[in-house]
C-alpha positions as CSV (number, residue, x, y, z in Angstrom):
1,X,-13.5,6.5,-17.1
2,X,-10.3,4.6,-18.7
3,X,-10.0,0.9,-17.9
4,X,-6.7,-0.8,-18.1
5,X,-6.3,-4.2,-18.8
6,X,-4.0,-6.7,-20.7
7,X,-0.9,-6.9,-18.4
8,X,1.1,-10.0,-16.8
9,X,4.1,-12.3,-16.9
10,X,5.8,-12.7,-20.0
11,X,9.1,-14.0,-20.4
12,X,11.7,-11.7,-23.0
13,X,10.7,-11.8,-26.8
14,X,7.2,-12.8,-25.8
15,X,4.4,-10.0,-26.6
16,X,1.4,-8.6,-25.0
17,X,-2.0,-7.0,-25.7
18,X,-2.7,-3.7,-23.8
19,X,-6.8,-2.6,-23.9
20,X,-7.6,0.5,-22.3
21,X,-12.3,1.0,-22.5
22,X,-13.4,4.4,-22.7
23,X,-16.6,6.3,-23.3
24,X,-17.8,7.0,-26.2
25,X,-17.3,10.4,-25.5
26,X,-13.5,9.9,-24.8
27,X,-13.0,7.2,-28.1
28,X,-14.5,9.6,-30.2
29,X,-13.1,12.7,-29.4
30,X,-9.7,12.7,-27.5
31,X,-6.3,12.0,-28.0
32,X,-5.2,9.0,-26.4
33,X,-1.6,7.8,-24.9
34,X,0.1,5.5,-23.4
35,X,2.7,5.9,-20.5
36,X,4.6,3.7,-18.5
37,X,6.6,3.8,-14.9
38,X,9.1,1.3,-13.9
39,X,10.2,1.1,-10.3
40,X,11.7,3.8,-9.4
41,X,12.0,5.7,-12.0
42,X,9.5,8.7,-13.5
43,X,6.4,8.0,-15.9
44,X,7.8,8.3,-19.6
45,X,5.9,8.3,-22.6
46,X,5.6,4.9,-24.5
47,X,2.9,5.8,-27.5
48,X,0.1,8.2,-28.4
49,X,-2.7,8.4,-31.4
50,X,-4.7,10.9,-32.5
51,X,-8.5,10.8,-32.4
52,X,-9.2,9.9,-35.9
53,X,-6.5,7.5,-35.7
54,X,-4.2,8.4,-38.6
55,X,-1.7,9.7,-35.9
56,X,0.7,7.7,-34.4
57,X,3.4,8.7,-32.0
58,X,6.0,6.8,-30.5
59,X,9.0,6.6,-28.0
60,X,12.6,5.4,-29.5
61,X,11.8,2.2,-27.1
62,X,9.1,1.8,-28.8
63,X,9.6,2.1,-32.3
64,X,9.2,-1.4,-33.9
65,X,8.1,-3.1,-31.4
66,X,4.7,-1.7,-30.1
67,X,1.9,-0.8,-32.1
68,X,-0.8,1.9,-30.6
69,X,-4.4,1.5,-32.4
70,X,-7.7,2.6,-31.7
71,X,-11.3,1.2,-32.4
72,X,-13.5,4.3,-31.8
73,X,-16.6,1.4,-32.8
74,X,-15.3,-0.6,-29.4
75,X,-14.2,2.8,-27.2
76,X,-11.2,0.8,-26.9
77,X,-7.4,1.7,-27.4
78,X,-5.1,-1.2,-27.8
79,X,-1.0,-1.2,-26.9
80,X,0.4,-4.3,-29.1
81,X,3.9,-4.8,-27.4
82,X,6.0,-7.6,-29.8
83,X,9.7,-8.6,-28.8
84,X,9.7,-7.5,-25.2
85,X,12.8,-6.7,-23.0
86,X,13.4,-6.9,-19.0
87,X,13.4,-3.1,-19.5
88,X,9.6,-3.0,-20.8
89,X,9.0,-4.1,-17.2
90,X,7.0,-1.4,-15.7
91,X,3.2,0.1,-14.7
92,X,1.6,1.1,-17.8
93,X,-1.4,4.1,-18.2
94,X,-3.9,4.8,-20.4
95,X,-4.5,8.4,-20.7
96,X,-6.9,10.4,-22.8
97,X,-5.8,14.5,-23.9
98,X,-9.0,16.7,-23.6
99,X,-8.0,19.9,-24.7
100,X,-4.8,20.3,-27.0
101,X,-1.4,19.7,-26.0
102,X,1.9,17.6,-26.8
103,X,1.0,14.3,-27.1
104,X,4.2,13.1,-25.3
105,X,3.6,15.0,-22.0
106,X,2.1,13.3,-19.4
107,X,0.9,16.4,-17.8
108,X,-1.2,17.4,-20.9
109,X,-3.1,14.4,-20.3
110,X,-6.6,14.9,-18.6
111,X,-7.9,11.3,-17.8
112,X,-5.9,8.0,-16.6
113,X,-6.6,4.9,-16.0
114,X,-5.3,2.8,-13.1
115,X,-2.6,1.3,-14.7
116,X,-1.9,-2.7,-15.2
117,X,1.7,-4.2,-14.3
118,X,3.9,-5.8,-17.3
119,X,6.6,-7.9,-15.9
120,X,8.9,-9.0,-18.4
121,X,11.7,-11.9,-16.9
122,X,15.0,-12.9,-18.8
């Protein structure tokens, strides 16, 4: 149901474009996030918007550097990711909330996607 696309190589300062494709269903109507899972470590919470769109939330990593967006028109969420760091390096998920919840808790998400890897070298 979620589609995960945009990752790769980028070397440090360099950006990338996250796209995550839903359903209609899902564009229009859930609450959609974005985790991430480096090596090792757990899945943490990189950025989350609300279904209309006005909502944004963000991780401290995040916060002025990556920008979550949503075109309900396209069933697509986007993860811009500007200025990135050897430490951005990780798996990241799409994830849609169907029923309400905390939109930084990864178990309140219903759907996910099957993750695309973002490597970032110094």
């Amino acid at each position: 149901q979620l589609q995960t696309s945009g990752g790769g190589l980028v070397q440090a300062w360099g950006y990338l474009r996250l796209s995550c494709a839903t359903s209609e269903r899902t564009a229009n109507n859930y609450r959609m996030g974005w985790f991430r899972q480096a090596p090792g470590k757990e899945r943490e919470f990189v950025a989350a918007i609300s279904r209309n769109g006005v909502t944004t939330y963000y991780a401290d990593s995040a916060k002025g550097r990556f920008t979550i967006s949503r075109d309900n028109g396209k069933n697509t969420v986007f993860l811009q990711m500007n200025s990135l760091k050897p430490e951005d390096t990780a798996v990241y998920y799409c994830a849609a909330q169907r029923f309400s919840g905390s939109a930084l808790t990864s178990d309140d998400y219903t759907y996910w996607g099957q993750g695309t890897v973002v490597t970032v070298s110094s």
